[in-house]
C-alpha positions in Angstrom: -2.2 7.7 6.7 -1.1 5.9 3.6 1.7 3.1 3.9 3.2 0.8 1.2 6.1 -1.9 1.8 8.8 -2.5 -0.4 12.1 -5.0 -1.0 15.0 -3.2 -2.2 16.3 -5.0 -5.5 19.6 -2.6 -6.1 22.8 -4.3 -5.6 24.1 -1.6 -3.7 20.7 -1.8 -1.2 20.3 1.5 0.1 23.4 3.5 -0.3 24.5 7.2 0.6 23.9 7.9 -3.4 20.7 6.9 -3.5 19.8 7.7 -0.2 20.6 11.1 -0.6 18.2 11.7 -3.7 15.6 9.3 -2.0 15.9 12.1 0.5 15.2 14.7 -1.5 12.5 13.0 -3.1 10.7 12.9 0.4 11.3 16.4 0.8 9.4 17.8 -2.0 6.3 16.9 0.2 4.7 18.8 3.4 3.5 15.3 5.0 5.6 13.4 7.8 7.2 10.2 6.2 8.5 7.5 8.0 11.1 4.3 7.1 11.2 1.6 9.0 13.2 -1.3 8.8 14.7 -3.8 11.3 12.0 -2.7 13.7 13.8 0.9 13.6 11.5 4.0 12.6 13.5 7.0 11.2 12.4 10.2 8.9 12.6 9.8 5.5 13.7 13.4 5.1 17.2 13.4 7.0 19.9 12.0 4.9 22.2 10.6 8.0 19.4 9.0 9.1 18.3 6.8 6.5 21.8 6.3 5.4 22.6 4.8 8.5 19.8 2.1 8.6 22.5 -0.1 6.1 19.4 -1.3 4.3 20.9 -3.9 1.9 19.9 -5.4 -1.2 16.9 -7.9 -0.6 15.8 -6.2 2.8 12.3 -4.8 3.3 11.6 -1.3 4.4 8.1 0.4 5.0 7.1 3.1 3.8 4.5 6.0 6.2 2.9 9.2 5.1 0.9 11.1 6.9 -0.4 14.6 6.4 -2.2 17.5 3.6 -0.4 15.8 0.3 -0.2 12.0 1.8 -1.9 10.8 -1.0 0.4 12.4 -3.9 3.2 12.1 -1.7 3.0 8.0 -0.8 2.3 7.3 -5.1 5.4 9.5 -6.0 7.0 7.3 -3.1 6.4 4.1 -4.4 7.1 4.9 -8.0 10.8 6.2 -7.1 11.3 3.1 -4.9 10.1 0.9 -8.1 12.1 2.9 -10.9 15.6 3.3 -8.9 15.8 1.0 -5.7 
């Protein structure tokens, strides 16, 4: 299992926009991956989901992947979160 936290630095935190192409980002990959934040543990591949954890700007979220392409998948992870969130 790889893991990585992260603070959210967009003004709009974590918003349907960019929860919706976070999403899809997540679902390029065949491993199980997990947000949690606020002591809440949702999939990172269901939209509704993580766009209902109203993770504002400032807040910190971690990130779990587990499975065949963890590796590939948590990197790709944590370079999206860096470049657009």
């Amino acid at each position: 299992m790889k893991q990585f936290s992260y603070t959210i630095r967009g003004e709009q935190g974590l918003h349907a926009r960019g929860a919706g192409l976070l999403v899809k980002e997540a679902q390029r990959y065949m491993s199980n991956i997990s947000i949690e934040y606020n002591r809440r543990i949702e999939n990172l591949k269901r939209l509704f989901t993580v766009a209902c954890l109203g993770v504002k700007q400032g807040d910190k979220i971690i990130i779990k992947v587990e499975g065949n392409d963890e590796e590939q998948a948590a990197y790709a992870l944590e370079n999206y979160f860096r470049k657009n969130l």
